[in-house]
Structure formats: structure tokens, C-alpha cells
C-alpha positions as CSV (number, residue, x, y, z in Angstrom):
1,X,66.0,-23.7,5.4
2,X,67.9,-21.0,6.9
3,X,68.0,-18.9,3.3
4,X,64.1,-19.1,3.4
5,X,63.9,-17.8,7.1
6,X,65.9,-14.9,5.6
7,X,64.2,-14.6,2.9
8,X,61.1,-14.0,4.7
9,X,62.5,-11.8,6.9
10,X,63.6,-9.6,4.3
11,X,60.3,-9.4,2.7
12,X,58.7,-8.7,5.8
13,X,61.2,-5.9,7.1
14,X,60.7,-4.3,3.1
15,X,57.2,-4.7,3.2
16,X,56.7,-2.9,6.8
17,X,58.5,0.0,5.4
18,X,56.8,0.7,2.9
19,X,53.6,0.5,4.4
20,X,54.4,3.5,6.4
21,X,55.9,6.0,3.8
22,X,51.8,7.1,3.0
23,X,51.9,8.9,6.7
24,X,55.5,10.6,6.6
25,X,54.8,14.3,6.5
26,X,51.2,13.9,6.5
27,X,51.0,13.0,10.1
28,X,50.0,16.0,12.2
29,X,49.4,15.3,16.4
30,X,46.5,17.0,17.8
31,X,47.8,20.0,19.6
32,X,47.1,20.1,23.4
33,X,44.5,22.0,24.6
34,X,45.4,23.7,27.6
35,X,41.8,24.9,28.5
36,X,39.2,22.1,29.0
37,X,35.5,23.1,28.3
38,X,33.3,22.0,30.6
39,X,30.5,19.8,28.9
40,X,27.1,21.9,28.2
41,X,24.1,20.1,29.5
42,X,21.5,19.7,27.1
43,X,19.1,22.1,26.3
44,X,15.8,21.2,27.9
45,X,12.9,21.2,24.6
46,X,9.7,21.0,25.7
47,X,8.1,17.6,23.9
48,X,6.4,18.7,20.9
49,X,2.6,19.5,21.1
50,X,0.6,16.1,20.5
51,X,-0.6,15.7,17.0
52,X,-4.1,14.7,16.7
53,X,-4.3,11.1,15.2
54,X,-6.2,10.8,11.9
55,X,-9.3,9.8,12.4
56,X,-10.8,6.5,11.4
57,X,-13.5,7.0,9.0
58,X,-16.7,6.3,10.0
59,X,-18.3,3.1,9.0
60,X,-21.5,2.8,8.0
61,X,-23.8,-0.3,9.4
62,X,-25.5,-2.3,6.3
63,X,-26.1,-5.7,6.4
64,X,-25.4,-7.2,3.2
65,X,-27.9,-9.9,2.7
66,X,-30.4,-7.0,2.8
67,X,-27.8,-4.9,0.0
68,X,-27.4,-8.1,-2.4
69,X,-31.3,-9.3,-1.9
70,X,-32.4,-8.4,-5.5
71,X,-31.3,-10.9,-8.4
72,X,-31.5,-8.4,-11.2
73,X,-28.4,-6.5,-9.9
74,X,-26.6,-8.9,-7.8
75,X,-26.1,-12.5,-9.3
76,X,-27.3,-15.3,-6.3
77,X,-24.6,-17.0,-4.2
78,X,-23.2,-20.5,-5.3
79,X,-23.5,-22.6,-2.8
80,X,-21.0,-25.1,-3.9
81,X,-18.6,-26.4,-1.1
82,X,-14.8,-25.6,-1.7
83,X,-15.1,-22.6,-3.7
84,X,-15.3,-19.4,-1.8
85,X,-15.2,-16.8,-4.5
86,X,-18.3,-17.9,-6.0
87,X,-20.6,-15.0,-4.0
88,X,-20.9,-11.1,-4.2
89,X,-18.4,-9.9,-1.4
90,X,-19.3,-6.4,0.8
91,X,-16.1,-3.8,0.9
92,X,-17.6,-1.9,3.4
93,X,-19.5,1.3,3.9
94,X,-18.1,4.7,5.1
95,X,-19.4,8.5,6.1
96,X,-17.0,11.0,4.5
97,X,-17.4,14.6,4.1
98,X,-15.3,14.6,0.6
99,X,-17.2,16.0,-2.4
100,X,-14.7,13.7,-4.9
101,X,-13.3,10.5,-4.6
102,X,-10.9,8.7,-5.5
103,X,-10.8,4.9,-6.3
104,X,-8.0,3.0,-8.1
105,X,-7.7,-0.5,-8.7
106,X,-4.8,-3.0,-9.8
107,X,-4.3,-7.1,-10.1
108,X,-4.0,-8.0,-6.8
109,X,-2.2,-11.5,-8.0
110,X,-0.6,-12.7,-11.1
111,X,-1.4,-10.3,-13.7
112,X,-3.4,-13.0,-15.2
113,X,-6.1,-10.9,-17.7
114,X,-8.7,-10.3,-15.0
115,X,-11.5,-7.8,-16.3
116,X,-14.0,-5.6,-14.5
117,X,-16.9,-3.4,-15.4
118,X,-17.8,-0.6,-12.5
119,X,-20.8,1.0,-11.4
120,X,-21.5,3.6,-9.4
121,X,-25.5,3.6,-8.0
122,X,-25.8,0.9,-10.5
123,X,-24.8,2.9,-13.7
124,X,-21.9,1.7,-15.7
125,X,-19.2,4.1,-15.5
126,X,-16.5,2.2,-16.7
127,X,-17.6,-0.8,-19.0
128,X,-15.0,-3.0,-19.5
129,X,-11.3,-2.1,-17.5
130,X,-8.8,-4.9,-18.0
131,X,-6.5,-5.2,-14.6
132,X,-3.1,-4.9,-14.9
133,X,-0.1,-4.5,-12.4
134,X,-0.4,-0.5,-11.8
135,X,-3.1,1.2,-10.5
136,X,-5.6,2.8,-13.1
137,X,-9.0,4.8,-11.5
138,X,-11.1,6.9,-11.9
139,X,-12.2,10.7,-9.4
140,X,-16.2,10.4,-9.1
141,X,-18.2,13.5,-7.8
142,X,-19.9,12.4,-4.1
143,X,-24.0,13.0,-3.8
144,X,-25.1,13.9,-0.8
145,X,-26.4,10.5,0.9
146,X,-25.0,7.2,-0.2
147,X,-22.7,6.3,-3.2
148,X,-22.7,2.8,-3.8
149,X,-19.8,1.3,-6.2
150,X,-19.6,-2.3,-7.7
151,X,-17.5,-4.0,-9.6
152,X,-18.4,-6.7,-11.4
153,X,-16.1,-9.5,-12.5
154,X,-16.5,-10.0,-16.1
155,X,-13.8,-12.9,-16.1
156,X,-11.6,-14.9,-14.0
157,X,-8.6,-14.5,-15.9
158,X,-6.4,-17.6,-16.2
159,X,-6.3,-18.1,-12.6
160,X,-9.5,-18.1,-10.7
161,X,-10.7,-16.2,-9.3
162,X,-11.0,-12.4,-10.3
163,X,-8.7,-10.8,-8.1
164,X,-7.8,-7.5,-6.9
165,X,-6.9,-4.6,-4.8
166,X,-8.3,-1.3,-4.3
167,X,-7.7,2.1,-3.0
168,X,-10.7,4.6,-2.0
169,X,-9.1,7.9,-1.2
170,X,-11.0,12.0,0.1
171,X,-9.7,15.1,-1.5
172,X,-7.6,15.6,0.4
173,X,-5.7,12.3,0.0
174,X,-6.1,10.4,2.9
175,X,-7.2,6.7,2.3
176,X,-10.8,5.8,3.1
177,X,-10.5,2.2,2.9
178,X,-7.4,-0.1,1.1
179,X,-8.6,-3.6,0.9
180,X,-8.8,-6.4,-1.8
181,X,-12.0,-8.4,-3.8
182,X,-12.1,-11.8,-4.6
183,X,-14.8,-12.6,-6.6
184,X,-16.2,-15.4,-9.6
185,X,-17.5,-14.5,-12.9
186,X,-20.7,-12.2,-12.9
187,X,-20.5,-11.5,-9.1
188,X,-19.5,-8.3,-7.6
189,X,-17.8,-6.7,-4.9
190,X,-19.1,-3.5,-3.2
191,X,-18.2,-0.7,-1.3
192,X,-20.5,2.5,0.0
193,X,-19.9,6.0,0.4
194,X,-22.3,7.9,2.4
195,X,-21.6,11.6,2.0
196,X,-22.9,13.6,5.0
């Protein structure tokens, strides 16, 4: 027992020593300073001017029962209990002063072969856009007054219901609206831009 205690003793005296021979010669004291600075005080900066807050766009009052009233553009609501996706659904309307737009749209969900046709004052500009995971869109040229954009589900994919999000962005690239649609086969989701 007492060669172990030794043993351990030796190690331990061996292993201390050798631990220290990194800082021989490298080990250089901090020389005292014999003049002690005063702290400065801070230097007083006046609080930055405030920054105007972006402005919320401005959104336009339409009631959508009047907007989704005639059956040869907008497909009539199912009115079967449970199953919420089977209507047209209203994005929103906003006043911008932008000449172009822009709008891109992705699956909001499982990429799941969701497709879309869009329209833009109910003329197909794109007629058949397969979501996928990345944004794809499309820059549209504002007319003065409003600028109504659908898109139509053309599918559900393999998971109902048609699902995705959207991005409407100014030129100068500040968002108008983000949101998402949820929507059945043949209905469509809407949003308006009214230019001013």
C-alpha cells in the first residue's frame, strides 16, 4: 500500500512540473504604471433623430359577398359543415401609389402538387403554375383605380386543401400584404390593389 501511495506521489509531483514548463520564459508581469488615468466620462450623443415608422398601407373597405356575387367568375360557397376551404376567401384590398407590383407565391404546406391559374381583372395571366417550395411570381404594371388578382385553385394536391402563401410587394420593396389562401378546387382567393 505504501509503494502505491508513492507511486502516486511521484506521478503527481512529475505531472505538476511539467504542466508549468509551457510558461517558463514566456511569462512577462505587467509593468507598473506609475501614473493613473483618471476615467473619461462618456461622451454625451444626442439620441439619434426618430425615424419615421413605415407606414401601414392603406386598406381598402369591400365587402366580399358584394365582390364574389356573380357565379360566372366566382364558383358559389359549399355549405357543407366541417370543411372550411370549400369557399372563395378575400386577401384584402389596399391603396398604393406603386406603378409595378410584385406578387410571389410558394406551397404554404407539404409540397404536395397544388396548382393555380391567376388573373389579374379577370384575365388569365398565368394559366396553369404548379406550387412548389420557393417562391416563383410574376411584376404586373398597376392601372390607375383598382387591380383585382385571383387565384384559382385548379387542384387540391394530395392533401386538401390547395394551400399557399403569398407576398405582394411596391417598387420599392416594401411588403404590401404577406398572408396565406386556403382554398378547394375551382374557388379562388383574392386580393385588390387600388392605385391612387
Amino acid at each position: 500500500m505504501k509503494r502505491l501511495h508513492f507511486l502516486l506521489i511521484i506521478i503527481g509531483i512529475t505531472l505538476n512540473g511539467y504542466a508549468q514548463k509551457e510558461v517558463n520564459g514566456k511569462y512577462k508581469p505587467i509593468p507598473k504604471n506609475s501614473e493613473i488615468k483618471e476615467p473619461l466620462p462618456p461622451t454625451e450623443t444626442p439620441p439619434p433623430p426618430e425615424t419615421p415608422l413605415p407606414k401601414e398601407p392603406t386598406v381598402l373597405k369591400i365587402n366580399p359577398e358584394e365582390l364574389y356575387k356573380n357565379n360566372s367568375l366566382y364558383k358559389r360557397e359549399a355549405n357543407v359543415e366541417g370543411i372550411f376551404y370549400r369557399r372563395n376567401e378575400y386577401l384584402g384590398g389596399f391603396v398604393t401609389n406603386s406603378s409595378v407590383s410584385t406578387v410571389r407565391y410558394r406551397d404554404a404546406a407539404f409540397v404536395d402538387g397544388d396548382k393555380i391559374r391567376v388573373y389579374l381583372n379577370d384575365k388569365v395571366i398565368e394559366p396553369q403554375v404548379l406550387l412548389n417550395g420557393d417562391f416563383q411570381g410574376f411584376k404586373i404594371d398597376l392601372v390607375k383605380g383598382i387591380n383585382k388578382i385571383d387565384f384559382e385553385a385548379l387542384n387540391e394536391g394530395s392533401a386538401s386543401p390547395n394551400t399557399a402563401e403569398f407576398q405582394v410587394f411596391d417598387d420599392k420593396g416594401a411588403v404590401i400584404q404577406a398572408s396565406q389562401w386556403n382554398v378547394g378546387t375551382g374557388y379562388k382567393a383574392t386580393i385588390i390593389l387600388y392605385k391612387e
